[in-house]
C-alpha positions as CSV (number, residue, x, y, z in Angstrom):
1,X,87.3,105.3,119.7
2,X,88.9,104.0,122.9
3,X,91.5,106.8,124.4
4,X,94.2,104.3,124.7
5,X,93.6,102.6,121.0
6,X,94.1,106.5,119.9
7,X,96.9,107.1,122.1
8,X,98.6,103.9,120.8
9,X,97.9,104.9,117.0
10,X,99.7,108.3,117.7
11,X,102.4,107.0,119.2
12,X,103.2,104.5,116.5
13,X,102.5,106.9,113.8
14,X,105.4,109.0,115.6
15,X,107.2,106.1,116.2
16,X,107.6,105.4,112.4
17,X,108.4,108.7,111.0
18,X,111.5,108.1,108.6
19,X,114.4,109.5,110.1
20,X,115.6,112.4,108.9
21,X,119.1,114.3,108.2
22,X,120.7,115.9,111.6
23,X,120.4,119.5,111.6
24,X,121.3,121.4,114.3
25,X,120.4,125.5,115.5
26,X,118.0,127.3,117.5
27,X,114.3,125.7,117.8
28,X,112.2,125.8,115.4
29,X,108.8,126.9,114.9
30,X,106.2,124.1,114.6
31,X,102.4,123.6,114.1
32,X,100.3,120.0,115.0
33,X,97.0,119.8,114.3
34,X,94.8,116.7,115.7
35,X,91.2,116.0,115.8
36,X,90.8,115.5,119.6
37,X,92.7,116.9,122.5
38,X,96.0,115.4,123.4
39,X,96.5,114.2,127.1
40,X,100.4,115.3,128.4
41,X,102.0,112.5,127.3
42,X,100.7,112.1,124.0
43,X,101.9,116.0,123.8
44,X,105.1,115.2,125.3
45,X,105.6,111.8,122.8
46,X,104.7,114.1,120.0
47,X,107.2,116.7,120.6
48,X,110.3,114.9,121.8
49,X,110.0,112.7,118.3
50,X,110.0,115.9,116.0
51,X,112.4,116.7,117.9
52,X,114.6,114.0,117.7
53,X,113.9,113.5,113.4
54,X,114.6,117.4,113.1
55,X,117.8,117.1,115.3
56,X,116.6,120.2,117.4
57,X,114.2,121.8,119.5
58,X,110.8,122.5,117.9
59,X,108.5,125.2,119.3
60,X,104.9,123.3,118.8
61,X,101.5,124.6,118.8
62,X,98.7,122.5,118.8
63,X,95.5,123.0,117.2
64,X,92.2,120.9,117.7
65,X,91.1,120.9,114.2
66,X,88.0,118.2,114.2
67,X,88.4,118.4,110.3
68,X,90.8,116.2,109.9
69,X,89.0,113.1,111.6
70,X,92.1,111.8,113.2
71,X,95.9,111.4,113.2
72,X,98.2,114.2,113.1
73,X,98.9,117.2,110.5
74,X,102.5,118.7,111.2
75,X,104.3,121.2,109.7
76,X,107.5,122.0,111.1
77,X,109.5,125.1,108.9
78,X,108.8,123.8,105.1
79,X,108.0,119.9,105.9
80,X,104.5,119.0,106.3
81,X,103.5,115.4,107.5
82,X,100.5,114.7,107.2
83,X,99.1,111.8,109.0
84,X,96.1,112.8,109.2
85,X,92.3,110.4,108.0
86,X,91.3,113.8,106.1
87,X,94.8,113.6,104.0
88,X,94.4,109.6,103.5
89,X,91.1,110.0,102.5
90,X,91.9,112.9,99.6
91,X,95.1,110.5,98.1
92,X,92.7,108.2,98.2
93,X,89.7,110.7,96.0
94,X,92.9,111.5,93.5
95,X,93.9,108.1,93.4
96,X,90.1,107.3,92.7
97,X,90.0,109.9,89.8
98,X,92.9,109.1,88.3
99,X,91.8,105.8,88.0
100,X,88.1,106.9,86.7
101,X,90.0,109.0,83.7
102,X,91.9,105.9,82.7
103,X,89.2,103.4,82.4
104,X,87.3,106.2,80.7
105,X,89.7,107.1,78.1
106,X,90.5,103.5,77.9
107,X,86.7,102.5,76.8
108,X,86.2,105.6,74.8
109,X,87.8,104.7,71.2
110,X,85.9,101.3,71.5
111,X,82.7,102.6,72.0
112,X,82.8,104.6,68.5
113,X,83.7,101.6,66.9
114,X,80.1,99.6,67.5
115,X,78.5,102.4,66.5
116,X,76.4,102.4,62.8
């Protein structure tokens, strides 16, 4: 992937985080996990907007954490945002599933019925 397509994906994923109710107190502790490195300012970006939608400072640790393909997993005290391809992709395997039991159970009761 191009740096700067990845760099502009982050920032609008960070860009569009729903706003959130203003708190105010000491910093908080905070966790990000990415698939690739972050350069400075994609560090910085990250930080000032969890920053500005918790309403004050966050401590943040990054991890490079391949795993989750790409995006950005965050958990910040007991919120977790998970932007991540490895979270799309498992809503998307439940999503899947829960769609495979319904058409199942939906076919099941007419496939006694042709039965001799």
């Amino acid at each position: 992937m191009d740096p700067s397509a990845r760099s502009h994906d982050l920032l609008d994923m960070i860009s569009n985080l729903p706003a959130a109710p203003e708190a105010h107190g000491r910093p908080v502790a905070g966790i990000a996990r990415v698939a690739v490195p972050l350069r400075p300012d994609e560090e910085r970006a990250l930080r000032q907007r969890l920053e500005q939608y918790f309403g004050h400072p966050v401590e943040l640790e990054i991890e490079v954490t391949p795993s989750i393909i790409g995006g950005v997993w965050v958990r910040v005290g007991d919120t977790v945002i998970d932007g991540s391809i490895q979270g799309r992709l498992e809503t998307l395997r439940q999503h899947l599933r829960t769609q495979a039991r319904i058409m199942i159970a939906s076919a099941a009761p007419s496939m006694g019925t042709d039965a001799p």
